[in-house]
N, C-alpha and C positions, 0 to 999 in steps of 0.2 A: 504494500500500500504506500502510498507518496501522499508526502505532506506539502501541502504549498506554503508557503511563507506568507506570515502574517504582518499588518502594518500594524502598529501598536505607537505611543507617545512615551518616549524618556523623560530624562528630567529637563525643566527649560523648556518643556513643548518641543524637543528635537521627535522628528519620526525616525522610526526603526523598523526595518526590514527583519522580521525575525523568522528565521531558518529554525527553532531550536527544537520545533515537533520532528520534523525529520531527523535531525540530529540524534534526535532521543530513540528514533527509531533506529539507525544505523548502531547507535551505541548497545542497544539490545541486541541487535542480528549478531555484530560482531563478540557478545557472550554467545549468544548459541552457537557459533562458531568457534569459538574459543573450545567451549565446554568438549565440542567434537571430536576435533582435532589439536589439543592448545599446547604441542609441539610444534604442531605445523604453524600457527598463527603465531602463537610465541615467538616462533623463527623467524617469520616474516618481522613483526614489530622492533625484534630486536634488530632486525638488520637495515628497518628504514631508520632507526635511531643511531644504528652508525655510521651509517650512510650520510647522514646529519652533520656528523661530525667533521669524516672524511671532506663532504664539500663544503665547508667553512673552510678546511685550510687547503682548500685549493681554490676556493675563491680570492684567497689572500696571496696566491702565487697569479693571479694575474688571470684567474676563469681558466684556467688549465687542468685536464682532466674529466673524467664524465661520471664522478660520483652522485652527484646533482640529476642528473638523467636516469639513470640506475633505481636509484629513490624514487622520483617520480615515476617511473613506471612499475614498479612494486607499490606504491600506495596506490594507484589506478589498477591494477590488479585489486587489493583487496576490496577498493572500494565498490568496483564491478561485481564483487563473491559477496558486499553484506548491500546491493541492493541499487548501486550505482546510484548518482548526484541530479541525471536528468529528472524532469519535470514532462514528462507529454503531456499537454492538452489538448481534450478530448472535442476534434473536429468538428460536432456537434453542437456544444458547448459554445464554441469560438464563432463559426455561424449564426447562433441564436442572441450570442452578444453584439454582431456587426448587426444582424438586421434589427434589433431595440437602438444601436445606435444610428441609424440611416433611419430610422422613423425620428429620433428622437431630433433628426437634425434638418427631415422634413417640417417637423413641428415647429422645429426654433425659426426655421426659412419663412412659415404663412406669420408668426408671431411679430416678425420683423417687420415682414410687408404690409402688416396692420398696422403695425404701433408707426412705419413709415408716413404710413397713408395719412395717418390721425396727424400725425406731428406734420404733414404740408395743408392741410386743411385749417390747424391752428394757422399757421405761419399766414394762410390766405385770412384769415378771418381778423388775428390781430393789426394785418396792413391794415385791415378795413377799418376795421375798427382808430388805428392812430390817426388815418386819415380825416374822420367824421371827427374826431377832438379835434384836431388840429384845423379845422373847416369849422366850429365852434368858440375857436378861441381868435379867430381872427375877426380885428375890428368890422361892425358892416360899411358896405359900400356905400355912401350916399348920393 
């Protein structure tokens, strides 16, 4: 099962993108994987964590070396064994959201071209209207 990520507010009103349902779920898979096999796992973990090591000090010789690479494709290994990171969304789903939002921007299109409409009617009505004051406040002709 896939978690999607939730927006939630920190402190300060910051938003946050929180990952940490899925998280929670990989962190489980990878005990019942452990439980399994936790030589095999064990092994692995231990060896992205030296791996770790290894490429810090060959990032300090100047990025030389492919301990960095090595790692990374062992943590993508495991991560793919307790459930992998993607996210599909369901076709469906994604469809049903575009068409509520093309209707929703149909709606806003007629809302506009009303409230357009209203606001050059005012615009005609208040000339008229300055004009009639202004034909009001001028001395009469004798």
């Amino acid at each position: 099962m896939s978690y999607l990520p939730t927006l939630r507010r920190a402190h300060k009103g910051a938003i946050v993108l929180d990952g940490s349902a899925a998280a929670h779920e990989q962190i489980r898979t990878l005990a019942d994987l452990y439980r399994e096999d936790p030589e095999g796992v064990g092994d692995m973990l231990i060896q992205i964590a030296d791996l770790k090591d290894q490429a810090e000090r060959e990032r300090d010789l100047d990025g030389l070396g492919h301990a960095e690479h090595v790692r990374d494709d062992i943590v993508t290994e495991l991560l793919n064994e307790i459930g992998g990171a993607e996210i599909y969304l369901d076709p469906r789903d994604n469809h049903h959201a575009l068409m509520q939002a093309r209707s929703l921007a149909h709606q806003a299109r007629r809302i506009a071209d009303a409230a357009q409409r209203r606001a050059d009617e005012l615009a005609v009505l208040t000339t008229v209207a300055r004009g009639a004051r202004e034909e009001r406040r001028r001395p009469p002709v004798c």
